[in-house]
C-alpha positions in Angstrom: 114.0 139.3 112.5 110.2 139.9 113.7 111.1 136.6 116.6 113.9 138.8 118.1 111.9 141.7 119.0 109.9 139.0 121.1 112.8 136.8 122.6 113.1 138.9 125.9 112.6 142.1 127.7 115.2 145.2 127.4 116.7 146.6 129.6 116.3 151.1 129.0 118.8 153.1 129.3 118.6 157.1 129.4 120.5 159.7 127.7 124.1 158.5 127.0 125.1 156.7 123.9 124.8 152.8 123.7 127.8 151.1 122.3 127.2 147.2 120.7 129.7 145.0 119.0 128.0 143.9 115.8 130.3 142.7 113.4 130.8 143.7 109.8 127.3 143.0 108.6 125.0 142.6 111.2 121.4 143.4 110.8 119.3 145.8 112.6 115.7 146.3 113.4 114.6 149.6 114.9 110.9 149.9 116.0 109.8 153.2 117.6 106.6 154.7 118.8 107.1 158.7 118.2 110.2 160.7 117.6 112.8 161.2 114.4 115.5 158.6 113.5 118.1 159.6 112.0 120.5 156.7 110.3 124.3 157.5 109.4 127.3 154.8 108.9 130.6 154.7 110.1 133.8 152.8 109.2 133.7 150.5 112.4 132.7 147.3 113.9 130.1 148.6 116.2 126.3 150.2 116.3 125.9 153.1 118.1 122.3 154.4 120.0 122.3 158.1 120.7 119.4 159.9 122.6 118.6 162.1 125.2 115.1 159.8 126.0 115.5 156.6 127.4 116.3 154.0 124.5 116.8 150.5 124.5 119.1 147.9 122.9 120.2 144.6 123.0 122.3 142.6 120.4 122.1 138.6 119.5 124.1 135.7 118.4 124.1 135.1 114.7 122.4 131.3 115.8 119.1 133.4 116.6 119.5 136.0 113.6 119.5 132.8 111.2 116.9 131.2 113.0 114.4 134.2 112.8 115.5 134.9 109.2 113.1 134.1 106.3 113.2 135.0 102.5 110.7 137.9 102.9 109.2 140.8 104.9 105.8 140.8 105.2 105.0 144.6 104.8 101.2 144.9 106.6 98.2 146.7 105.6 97.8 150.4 106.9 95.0 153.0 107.0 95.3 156.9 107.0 91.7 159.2 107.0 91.3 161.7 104.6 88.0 164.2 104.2 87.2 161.7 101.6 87.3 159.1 103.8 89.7 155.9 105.1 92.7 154.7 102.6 94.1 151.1 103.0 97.5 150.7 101.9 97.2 146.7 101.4 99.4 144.0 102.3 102.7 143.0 100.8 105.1 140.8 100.8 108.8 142.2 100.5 111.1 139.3 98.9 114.9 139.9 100.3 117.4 139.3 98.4 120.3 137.1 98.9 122.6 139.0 101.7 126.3 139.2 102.0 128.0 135.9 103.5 127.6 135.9 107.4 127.9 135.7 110.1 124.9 138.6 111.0 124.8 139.6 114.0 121.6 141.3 115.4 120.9 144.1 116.9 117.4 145.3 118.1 116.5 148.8 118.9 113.6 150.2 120.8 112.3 153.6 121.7 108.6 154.6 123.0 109.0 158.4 122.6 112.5 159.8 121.5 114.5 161.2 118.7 117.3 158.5 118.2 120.6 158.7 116.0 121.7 155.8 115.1 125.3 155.4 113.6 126.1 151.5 111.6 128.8 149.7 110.2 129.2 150.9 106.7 128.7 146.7 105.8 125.3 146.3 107.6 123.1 143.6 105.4 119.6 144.2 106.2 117.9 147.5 108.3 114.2 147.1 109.0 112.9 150.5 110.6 109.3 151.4 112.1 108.1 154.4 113.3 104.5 155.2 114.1 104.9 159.0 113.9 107.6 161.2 113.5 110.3 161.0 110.8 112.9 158.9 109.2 116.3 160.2 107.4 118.6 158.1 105.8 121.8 158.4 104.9 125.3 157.0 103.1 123.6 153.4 103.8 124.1 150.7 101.3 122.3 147.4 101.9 119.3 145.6 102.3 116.2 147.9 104.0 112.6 148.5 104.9 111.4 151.4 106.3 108.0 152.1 107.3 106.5 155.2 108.4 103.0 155.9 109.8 103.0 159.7 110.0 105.7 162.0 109.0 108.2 162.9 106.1 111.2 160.4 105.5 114.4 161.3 103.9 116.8 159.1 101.7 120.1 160.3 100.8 122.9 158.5 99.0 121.3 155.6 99.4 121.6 152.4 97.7 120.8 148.4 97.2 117.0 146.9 97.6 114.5 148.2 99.8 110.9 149.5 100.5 110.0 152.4 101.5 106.4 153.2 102.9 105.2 156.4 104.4 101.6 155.9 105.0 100.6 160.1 105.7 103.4 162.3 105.1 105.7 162.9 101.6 109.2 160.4 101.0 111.9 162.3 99.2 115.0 160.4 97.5 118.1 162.5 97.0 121.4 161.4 95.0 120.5 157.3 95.6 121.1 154.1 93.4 118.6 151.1 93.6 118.6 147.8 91.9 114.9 147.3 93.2 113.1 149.8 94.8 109.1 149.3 96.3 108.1 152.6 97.3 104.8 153.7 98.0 102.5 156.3 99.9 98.8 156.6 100.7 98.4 160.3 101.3 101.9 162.2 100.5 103.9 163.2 97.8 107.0 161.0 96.5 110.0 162.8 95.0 113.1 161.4 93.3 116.2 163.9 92.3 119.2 162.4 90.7 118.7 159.1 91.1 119.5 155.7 88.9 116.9 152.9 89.2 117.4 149.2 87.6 114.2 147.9 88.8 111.3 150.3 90.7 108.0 150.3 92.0 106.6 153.6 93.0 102.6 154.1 93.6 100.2 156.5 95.8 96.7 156.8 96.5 96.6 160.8 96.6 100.4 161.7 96.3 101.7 163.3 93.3 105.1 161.1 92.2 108.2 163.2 90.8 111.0 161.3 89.4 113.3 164.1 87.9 116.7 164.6 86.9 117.0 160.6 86.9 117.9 157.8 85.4 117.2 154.0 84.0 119.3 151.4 83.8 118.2 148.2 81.8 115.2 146.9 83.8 111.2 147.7 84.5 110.2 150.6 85.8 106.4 151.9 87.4 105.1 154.9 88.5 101.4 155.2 89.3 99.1 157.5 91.6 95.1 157.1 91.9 94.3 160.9 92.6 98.1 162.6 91.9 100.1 163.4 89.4 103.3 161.6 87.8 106.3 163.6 86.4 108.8 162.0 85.0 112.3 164.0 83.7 113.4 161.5 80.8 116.9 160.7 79.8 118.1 158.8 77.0 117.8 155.6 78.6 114.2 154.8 78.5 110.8 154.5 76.3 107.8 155.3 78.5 104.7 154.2 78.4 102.4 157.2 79.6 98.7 156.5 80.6 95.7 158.8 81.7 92.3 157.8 82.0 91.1 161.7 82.0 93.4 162.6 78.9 95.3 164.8 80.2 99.2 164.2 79.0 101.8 166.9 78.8 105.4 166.6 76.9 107.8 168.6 76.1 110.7 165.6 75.6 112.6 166.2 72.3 109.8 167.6 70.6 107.1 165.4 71.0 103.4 166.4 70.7 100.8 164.6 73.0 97.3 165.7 71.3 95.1 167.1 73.7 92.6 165.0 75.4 95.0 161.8 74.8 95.0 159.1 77.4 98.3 157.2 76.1 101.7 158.1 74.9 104.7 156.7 74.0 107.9 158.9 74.6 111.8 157.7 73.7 113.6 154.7 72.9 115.9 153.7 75.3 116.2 150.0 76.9 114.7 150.5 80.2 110.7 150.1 79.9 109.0 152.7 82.1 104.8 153.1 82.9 103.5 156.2 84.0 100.1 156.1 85.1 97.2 158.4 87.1 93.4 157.8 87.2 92.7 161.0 87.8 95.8 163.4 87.4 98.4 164.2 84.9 101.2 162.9 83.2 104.0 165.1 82.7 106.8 164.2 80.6 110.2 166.3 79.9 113.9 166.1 79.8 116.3 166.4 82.8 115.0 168.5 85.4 112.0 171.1 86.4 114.8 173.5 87.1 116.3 173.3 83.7 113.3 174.1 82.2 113.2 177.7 80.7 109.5 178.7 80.2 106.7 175.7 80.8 103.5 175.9 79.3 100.7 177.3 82.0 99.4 173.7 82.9 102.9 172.7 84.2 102.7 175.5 87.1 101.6 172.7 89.3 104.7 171.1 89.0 106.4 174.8 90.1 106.7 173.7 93.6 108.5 170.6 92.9 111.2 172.1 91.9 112.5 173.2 94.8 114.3 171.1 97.1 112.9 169.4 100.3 114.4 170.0 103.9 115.0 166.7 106.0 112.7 166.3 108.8 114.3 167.6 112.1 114.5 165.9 115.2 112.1 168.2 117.8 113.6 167.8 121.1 116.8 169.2 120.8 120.6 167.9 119.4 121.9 164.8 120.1 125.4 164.3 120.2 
């Protein structure tokens, strides 16, 4: 999909909506300098652009889409500064996996400054999103995505299928979402998952804290790890974890279980799925269900107090699009 966004100029047009055929599952590639995109679906054939900045679109033939396809995103390195200095956020690869018979049509969508809603067919295969700085909100999709964000907060509700999800400065909260295989990852920003189901997941920051509560496991791997952050984790049934701290500083209150002070591993539950939680320099914080079910925490869970309140979507800036 990258040798689309090069095959020939667009044409811009300004605030009215932009209506394009694009089949049952076509795939999509949004890249934007600044402004919020906002992502629904809709039970029809077509993708629809709204803005009230000048946006542009242009769809091609499922011959080009197949041509440009490969079996992977390469996700690119990224820095962010911090008072402690520069953060790299190395180089992936993002391995795609096998999409829903075609033909895909594409459809490429541009924007230099503007806040953008854009509305898919509920069948859409694969979304690859960029924006440099603003926000990103997602919902009701169910596909194939990745979404990368320089600078802002991004939003994923009711969300499910494979993706990564990469917010370079700015938190990434998950609400009510279901993922077979999940890469998501921050260098300076919190990560929060509510009442989600994970098969296979990835999450890591450099700096963010990482909340995964009120969630579930299916069968599979799961990792959570921060460098200067905190992971909390709200167990159910369904997993063991695997809990490690290099400064000894591990906090549970699942089912019971004591974690002796000053102790840099843990093992909590019994369940199939495997999960590792690990920080370098933070906490690990283990319990059952959710921070808002708990009754009284101990005094060194009050950092987590904040967490348990839920987090507002961005907003676009520049007033509502229709």
């Amino acid at each position: 999909m990258c040798a689309l966004a090069s095959a020939a100029p667009l044409t811009a047009q300004a605030q009215t909506p932009i209506v394009l055929p694009a089949g049952d599952a076509p795939l999509v590639r949004v890249m934007m300098r600044s402004g919020t995109l906002t992502i629904r679906t809709w039970n029809r054939s077509d993708v629809q652009v709204s803005s009230l900045q000048p946006v542009s679109a242009r769809s091609f033939k499922p011959e080009a889409v197949a041509r440009a396809l490969t079996g992977s995103i390469p996700i690119f390195s990224t820095s962010v500064f911090d008072p402690a200095g520069q953060i790299t956020l190395p180089q992936e690869e993002f391995a795609l996996t096998p999409l829903s018979a075609g033909p895909h049509q594409g459809i490429f969508v541009q924007a230099v400054d503007a806040d953008v809603v854009l509305t898919l067919p509920a069948g859409t295969a694969l979304l690859l999103a960029s924006v440099q700085r603003g926000g990103i909100d997602v919902q009701d999709y169910r596909g194939t995505f990745t979404l990368l964000l320089h600078n802002g907060p991004m939003r994923l509700r009711n969300v499910s299928g494979t993706g990564f999800a990469q917010v370079a400065r700015g938190p990434l909260m998950v609400f009510g979402s279901q993922f077979d295989r999940l890469r998501a990852r921050t260098a300076v920003g919190n990560i929060v998952f509510e009442n989600c189901t994970s098969r296979q997941i990835q999450v890591s920051s450099v700096t963010g804290t990482i909340v995964y509560d009120g969630g579930t496991f299916q069968p599979g791997l799961a990792r959570f790890e921060t460098e200067y952050g905190s992971v909390a984790l709200g167990i159910s049934r369904d997993a063991q974890v695997g809990a490690h701290s290099s400064v000894g500083r591990i906090y549970s209150i699942v089912g019971g279980a004591g974690v002796r002070s000053g102790q840099t591993d843990a093992q909590v539950g019994s369940g199939r799925a495997i999960v590792t939680a690990s920080s370098s320099h933070g906490a690990i914080f283990l319990y059952s269900g959710t921070l808002r079910s708990q009754q009284r925490l101990p005094a060194e869970w009050r950092p987590l107090a904040g967490f348990a309140q839920r987090r507002g979507p961005p907003r676009p800036q520049r007033g509502r699009i229709h």
